[in-house]
Backbone bond lengths (Angstrom), bond angles and torsions (degrees), N, CA, C in turn:
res aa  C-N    CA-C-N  psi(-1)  N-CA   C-N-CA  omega(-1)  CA-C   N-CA-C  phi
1 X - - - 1.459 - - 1.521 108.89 -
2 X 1.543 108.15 137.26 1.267 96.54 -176.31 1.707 101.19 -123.61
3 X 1.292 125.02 134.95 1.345 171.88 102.82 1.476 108.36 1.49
4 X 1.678 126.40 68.21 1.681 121.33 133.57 1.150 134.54 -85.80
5 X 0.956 117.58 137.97 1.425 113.13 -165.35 1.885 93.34 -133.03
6 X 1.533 134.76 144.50 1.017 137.73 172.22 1.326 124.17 -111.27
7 X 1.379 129.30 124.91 1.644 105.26 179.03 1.626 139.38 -73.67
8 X 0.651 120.65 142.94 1.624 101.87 -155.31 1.832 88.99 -137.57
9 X 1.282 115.60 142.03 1.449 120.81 165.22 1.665 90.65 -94.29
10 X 1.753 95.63 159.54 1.394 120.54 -179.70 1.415 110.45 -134.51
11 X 1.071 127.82 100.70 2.031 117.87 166.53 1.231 119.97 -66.12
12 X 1.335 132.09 132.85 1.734 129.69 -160.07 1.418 86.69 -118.90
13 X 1.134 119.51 157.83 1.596 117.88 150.89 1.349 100.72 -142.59
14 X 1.362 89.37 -178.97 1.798 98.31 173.04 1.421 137.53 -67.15
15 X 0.854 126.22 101.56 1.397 148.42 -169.89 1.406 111.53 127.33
16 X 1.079 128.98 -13.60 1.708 130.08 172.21 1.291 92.98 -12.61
17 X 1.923 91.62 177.83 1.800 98.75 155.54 1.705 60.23 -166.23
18 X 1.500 92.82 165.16 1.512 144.86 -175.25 1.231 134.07 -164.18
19 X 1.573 110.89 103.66 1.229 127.46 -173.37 1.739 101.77 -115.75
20 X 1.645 102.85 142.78 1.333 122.06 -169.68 1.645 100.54 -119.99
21 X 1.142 147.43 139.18 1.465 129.98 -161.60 1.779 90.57 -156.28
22 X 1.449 114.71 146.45 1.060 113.97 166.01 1.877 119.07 -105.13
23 X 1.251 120.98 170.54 1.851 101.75 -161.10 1.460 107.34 -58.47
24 X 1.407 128.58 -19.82 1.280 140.55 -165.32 1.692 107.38 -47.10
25 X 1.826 102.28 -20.73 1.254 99.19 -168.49 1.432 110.20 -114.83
26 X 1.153 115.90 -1.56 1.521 126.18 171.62 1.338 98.38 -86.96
27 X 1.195 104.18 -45.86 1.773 95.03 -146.30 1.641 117.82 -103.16
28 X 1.742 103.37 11.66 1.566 115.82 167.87 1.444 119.26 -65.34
29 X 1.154 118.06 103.84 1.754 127.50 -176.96 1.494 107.80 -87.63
30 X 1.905 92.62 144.83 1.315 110.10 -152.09 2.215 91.49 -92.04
31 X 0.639 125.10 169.89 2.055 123.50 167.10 1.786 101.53 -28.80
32 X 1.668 124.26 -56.93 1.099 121.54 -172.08 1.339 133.82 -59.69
33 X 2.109 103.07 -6.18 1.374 142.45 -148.10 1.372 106.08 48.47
34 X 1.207 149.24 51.39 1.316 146.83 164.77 1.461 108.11 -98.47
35 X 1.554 105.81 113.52 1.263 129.01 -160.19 2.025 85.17 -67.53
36 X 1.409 108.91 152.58 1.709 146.17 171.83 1.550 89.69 -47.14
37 X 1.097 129.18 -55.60 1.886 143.69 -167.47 1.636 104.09 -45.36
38 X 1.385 89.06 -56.49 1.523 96.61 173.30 2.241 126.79 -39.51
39 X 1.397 94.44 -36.76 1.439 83.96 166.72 1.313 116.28 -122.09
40 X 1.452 126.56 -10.47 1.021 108.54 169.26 1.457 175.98 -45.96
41 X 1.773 97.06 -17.11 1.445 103.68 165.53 1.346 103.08 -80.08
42 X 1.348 127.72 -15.86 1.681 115.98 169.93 1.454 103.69 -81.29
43 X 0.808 136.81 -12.83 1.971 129.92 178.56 1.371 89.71 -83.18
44 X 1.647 121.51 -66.21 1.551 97.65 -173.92 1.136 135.59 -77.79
45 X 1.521 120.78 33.37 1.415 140.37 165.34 1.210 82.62 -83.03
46 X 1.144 116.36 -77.81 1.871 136.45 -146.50 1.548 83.35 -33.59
47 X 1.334 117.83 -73.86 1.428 127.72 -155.12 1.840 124.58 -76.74
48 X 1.668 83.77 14.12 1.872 87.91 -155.84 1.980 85.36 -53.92
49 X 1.481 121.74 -49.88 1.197 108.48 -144.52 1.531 106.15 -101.05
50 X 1.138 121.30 14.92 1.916 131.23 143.34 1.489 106.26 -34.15
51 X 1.185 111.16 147.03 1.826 123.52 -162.71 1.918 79.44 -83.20
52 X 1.076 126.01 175.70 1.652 124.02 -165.87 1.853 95.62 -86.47
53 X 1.001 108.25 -31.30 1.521 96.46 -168.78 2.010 115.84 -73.54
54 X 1.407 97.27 -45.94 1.397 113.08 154.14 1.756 124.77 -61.92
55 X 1.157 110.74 -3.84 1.401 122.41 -179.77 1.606 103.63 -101.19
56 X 0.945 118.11 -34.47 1.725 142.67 -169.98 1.897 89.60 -76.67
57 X 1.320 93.76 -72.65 1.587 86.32 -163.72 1.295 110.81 -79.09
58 X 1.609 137.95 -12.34 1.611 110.57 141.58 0.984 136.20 -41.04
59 X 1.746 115.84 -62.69 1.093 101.53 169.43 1.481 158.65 -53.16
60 X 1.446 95.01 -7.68 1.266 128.48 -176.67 1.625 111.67 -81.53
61 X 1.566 105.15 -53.58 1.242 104.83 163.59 1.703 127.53 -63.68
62 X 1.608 112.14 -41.18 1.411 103.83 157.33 1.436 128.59 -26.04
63 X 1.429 107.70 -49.89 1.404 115.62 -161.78 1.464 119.19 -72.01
64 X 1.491 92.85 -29.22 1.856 115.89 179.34 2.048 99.57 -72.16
65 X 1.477 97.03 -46.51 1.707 106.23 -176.57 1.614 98.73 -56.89
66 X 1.512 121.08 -28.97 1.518 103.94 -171.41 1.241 120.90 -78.45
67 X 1.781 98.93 -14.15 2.082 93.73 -159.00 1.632 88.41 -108.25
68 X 1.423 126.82 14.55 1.542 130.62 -163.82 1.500 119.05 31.40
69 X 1.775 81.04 -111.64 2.010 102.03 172.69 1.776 105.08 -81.41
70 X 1.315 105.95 -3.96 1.869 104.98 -159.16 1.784 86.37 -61.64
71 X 1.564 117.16 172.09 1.362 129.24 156.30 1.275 113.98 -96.59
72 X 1.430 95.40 138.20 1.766 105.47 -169.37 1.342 112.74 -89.36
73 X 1.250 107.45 117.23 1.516 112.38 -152.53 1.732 104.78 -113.40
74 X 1.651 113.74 28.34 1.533 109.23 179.03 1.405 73.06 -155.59
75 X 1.923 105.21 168.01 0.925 108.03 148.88 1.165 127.00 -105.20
76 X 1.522 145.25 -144.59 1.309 143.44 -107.66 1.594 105.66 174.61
77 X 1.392 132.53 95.62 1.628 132.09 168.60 1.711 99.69 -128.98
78 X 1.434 87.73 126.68 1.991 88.42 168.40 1.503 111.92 -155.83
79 X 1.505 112.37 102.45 1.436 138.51 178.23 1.385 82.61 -54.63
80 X 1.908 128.26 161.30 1.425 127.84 130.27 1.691 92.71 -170.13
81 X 1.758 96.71 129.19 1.145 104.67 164.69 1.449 121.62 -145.05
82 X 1.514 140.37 172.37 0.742 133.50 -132.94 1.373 109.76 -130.37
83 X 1.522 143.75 113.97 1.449 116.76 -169.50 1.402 112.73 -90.03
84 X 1.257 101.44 130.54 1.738 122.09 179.78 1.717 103.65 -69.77
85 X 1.103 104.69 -76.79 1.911 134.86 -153.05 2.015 97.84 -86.31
């Protein structure tokens, strides 16, 4: 497997948010197998303006609400922080 990666500058300002996610959270399928990806840029609308800690653990719980009773068969990493300054 091959690995490009491009460098890219980013401008942050204040109020940003930045979330880092590993596939565990895209790619957890719900009974219908409809991968987490599927709603998510509308959940993190929903939640853009949740204080970060309450933003963290929705989404977190979303993710648990998608796979229900299923077994969670990946795991789960998600950096997100917020620029102040």
């Amino acid at each position: 497997m091959l690995l490009v990666l491009k460098k890219k500058n980013l401008v942050l300002k204040k109020g940003d948010r930045v979330l880092f996610y590993t596939d565990g959270l895209t790619e957890a399928l719900n009974h219908q197998k409809q991968p987490f990806s599927s709603q998510l840029k509308d959940l993190l609308l929903d939640l853009d303006k949740k204080p970060l800690n309450d933003f963290l653990n929705a989404l977190f719980f979303y993710w648990i609400q998608h796979q229900k009773d299923k077994k969670i068969e990946d795991d789960l990493c998600m950096v997100v922080f917020d620029v102040l300054d």
